[in-house]
C-alpha positions in Angstrom: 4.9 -23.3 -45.9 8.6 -22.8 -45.0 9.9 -22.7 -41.2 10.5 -18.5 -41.4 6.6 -18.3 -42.1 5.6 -20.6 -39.3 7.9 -18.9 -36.6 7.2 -15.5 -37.3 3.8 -15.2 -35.8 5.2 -17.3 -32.9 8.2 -14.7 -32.7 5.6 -12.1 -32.9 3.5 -12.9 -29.9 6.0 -14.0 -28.0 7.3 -10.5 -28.2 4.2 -8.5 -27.4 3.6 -10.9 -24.3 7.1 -10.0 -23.3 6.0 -6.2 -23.4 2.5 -6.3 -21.6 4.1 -8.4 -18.9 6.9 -5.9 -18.7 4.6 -2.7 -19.0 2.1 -4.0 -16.0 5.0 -4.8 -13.8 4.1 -1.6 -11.1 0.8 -1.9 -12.2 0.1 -4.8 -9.7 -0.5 -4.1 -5.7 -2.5 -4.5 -2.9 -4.6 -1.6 -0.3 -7.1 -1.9 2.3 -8.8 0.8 4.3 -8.5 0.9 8.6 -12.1 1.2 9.5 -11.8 4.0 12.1 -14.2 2.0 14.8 -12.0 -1.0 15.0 -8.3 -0.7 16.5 -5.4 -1.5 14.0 -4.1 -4.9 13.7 -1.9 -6.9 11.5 1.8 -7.7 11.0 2.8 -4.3 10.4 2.5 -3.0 13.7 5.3 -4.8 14.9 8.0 -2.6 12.8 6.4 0.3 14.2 8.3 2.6 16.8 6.6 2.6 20.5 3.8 5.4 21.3 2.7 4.9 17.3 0.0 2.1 17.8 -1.2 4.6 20.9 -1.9 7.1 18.1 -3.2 5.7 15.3 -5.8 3.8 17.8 -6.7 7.4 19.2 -10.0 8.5 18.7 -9.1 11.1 16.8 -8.4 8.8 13.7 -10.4 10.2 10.8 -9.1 8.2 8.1 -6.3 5.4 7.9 -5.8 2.8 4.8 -2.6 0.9 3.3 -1.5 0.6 0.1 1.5 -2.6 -0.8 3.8 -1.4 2.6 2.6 2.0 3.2 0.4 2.7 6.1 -0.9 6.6 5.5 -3.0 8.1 8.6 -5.5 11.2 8.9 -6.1 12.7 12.2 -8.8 15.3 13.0 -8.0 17.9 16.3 -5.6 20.9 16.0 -1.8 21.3 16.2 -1.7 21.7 20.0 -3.4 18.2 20.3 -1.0 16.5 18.2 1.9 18.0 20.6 0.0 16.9 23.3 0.4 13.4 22.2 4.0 13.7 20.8 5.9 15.1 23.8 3.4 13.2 26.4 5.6 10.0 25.5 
């Protein structure tokens, strides 16, 4: 067998393992729920602005989870409640 026959398989995976790895780069990434009757904790809470933790720990938290570095919140009242909150800071 001559060297081009015995690289050429070699070449060829070598190339498709280049291509998954490239094609599953985004593909990778973690997420978490926030159970709604515990308060939020972790590292993130430090970056956030004052009043925030206040109202994501309300009781009016329906929903809350993360997913990689975005924290995404769902609140249960009416408009007039969240104002309440907003301009009470």
């Amino acid at each position: 067998m001559s060297a081009q026959t015995k690289t050429h398989p070699l070449t060829r995976t070598a190339v498709f393992v280049c291509a998954f790895l490239i094609m599953t780069l985004d593909a990778f990434g973690l997420g978490s729920d926030y159970p709604n009757d515990r308060p939020v904790t972790g590292a993130q809470i430090k970056s956030w602005p004052d009043g925030m933790l206040n109202l994501v720990d309300s009781s009016d938290r329906a929903h809350g989870f993360w997913v990689n570095s975005e924290e995404i919140f769902f609140f249960a009242g009416s408009v007039t409640n969240f104002s309440g909150f907003y301009f009470a800071r």
